[in-house]
MARLOKE-552798 format. One record per atom (N, C-alpha, C): residue in one letter; x, y, z negated. Coordinates in steps of 0.1 Angstrom, whole numbers, padded with zeros to 4 digits, always signed. Each point is the difference from the previous one (the first is absolute). Last residue first. Example, Ala and Ser with C-alpha at 12.3 -4.5 7.8 and 13.67 -1.06 7.14 Angstrom:
<tises>
s+0128-0022-0071 s+0009+0011+0000 s-0008+0011-0008 a+0003-0057+0001 a-0009+0012+0000 a+0009+0012+0000 
</tises>
This chain:
<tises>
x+0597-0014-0860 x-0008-0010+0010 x-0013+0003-0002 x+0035+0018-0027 x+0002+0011+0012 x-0006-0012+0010 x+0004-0002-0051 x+0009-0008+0009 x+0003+0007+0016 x-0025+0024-0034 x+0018-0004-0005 x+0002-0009+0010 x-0046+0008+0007 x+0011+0016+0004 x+0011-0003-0008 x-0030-0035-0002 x+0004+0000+0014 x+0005+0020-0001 x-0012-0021-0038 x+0014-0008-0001 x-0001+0003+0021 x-0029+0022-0028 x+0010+0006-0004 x+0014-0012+0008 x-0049-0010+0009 x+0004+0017+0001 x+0021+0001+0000 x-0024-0037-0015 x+0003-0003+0007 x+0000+0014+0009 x-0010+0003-0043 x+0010-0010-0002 x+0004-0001+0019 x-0039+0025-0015 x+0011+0008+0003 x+0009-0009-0003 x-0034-0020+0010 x+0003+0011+0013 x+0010+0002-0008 x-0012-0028-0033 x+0002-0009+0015 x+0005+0012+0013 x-0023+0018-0039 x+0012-0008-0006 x+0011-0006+0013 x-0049+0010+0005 x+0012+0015-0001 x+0015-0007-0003 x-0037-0033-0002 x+0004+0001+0012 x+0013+0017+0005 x-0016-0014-0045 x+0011-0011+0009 x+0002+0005+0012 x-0033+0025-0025 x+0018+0004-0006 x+0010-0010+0006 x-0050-0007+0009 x+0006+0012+0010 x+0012+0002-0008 x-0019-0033-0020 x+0005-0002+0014 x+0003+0011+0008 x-0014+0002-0045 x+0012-0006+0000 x+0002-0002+0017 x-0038+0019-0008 x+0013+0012-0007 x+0011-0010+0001 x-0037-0025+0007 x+0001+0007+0016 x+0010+0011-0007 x-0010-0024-0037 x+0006-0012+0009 x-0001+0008+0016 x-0019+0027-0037 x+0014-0006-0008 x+0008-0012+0015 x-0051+0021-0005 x+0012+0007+0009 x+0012-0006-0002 x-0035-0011-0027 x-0003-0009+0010 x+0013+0008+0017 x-0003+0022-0045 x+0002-0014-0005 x+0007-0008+0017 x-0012+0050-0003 x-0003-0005-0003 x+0007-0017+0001 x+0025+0053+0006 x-0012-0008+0003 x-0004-0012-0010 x+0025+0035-0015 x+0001+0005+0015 x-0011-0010+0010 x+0016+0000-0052 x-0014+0004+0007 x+0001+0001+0013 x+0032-0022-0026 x+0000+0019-0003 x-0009+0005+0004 x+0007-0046+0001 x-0001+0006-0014 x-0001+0010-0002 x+0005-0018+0042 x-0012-0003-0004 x+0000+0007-0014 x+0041+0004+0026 x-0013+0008+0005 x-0013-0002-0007 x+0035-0027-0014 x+0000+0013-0002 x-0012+0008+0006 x+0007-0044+0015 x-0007+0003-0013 x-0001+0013-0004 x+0023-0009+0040 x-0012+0000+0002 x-0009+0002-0015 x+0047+0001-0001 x-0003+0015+0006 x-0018-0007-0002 x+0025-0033-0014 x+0001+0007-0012 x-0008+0017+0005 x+0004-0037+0032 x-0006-0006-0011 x-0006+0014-0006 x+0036+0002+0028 x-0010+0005+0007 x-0015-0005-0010 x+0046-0007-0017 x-0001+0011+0001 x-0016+0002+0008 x+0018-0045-0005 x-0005+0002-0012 x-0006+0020+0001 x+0015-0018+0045 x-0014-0007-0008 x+0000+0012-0014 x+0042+0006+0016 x-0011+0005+0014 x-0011-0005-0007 x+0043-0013-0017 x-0007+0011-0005 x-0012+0002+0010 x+0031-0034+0012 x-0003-0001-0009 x-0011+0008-0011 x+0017+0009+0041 x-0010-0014+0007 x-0001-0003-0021 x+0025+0039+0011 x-0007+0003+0006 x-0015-0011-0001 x+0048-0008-0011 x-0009+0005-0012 x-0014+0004+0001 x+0031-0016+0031 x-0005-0014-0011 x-0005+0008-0007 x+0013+0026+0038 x-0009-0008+0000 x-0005-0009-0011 x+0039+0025-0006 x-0011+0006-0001 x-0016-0008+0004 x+0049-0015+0001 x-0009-0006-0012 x-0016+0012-0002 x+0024-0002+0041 x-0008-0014-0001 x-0001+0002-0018 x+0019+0034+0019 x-0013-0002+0010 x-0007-0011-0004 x+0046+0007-0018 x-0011+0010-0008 x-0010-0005+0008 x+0023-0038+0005 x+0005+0015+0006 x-0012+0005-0013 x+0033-0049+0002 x-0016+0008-0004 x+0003+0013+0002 x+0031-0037+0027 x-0001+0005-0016 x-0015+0010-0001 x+0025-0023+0037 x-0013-0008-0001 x-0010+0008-0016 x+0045+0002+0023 x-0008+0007+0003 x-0016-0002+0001 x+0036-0010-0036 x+0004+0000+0008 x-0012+0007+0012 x+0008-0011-0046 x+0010+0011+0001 x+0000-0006+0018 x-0027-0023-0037 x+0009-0003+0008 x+0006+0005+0013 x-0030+0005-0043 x+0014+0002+0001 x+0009-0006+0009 x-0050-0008-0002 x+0003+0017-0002 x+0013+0001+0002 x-0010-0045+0020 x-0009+0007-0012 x+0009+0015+0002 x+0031-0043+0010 x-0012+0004+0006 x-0009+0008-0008 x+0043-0025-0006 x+0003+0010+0006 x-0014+0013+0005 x+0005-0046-0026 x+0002+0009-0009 x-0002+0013+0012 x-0009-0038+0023 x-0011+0004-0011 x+0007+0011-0009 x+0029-0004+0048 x-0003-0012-0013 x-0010+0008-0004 x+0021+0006+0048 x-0006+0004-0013 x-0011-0006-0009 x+0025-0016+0041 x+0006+0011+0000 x-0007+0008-0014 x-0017-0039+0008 x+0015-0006-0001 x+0014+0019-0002 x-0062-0003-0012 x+0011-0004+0008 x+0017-0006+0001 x-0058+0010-0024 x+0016-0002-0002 x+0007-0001+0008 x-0047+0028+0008 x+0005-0014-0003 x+0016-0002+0001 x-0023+0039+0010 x+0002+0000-0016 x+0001-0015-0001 x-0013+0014+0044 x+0017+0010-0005 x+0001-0002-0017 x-0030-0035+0039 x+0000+0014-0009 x+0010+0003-0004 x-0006-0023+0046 x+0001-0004-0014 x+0000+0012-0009 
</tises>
């Protein structure tokens, strides 16, 4: 059964961000939220850039956005196996 459904041992107020218990939001996890929230509009904003500034052409704009994900993606999953140590 999932851990955010109501229980007898913990009520609906008790649950969500303030519920001071070990379930509570780490830096790791709201970094992720920002990571998953920022990651598009920014790789958008890098691939365009490249195009405005001349660095390449129009029809480059969608393989510049994919090589910035897939970078994106190494060093995300880089960084999280030398902090975790797996």
């Amino acid at each position: 059964m999932a851990r955010d459904l109501p229980t007898e041992e913990k009520d609906a107020k008790d649950r969500g961000m303030f519920a001071r218990r070990n379930e509570d939001p780490t830096l790791p996890s709201y970094l992720s939220s920002l990571l998953y929230v920022l990651s598009v509009p920014t790789l958008l904003l890098l691939s365009f850039g490249g195009y405005w500034l001349g660095l390449y052409g129009y029809g480059a704009v969608v393989p510049a956005f994919g090589g910035l994900l897939v970078a994106l993606l190494a060093v995300t999953f880089g960084l999280m196996h030398v902090l975790t140590g797996r």
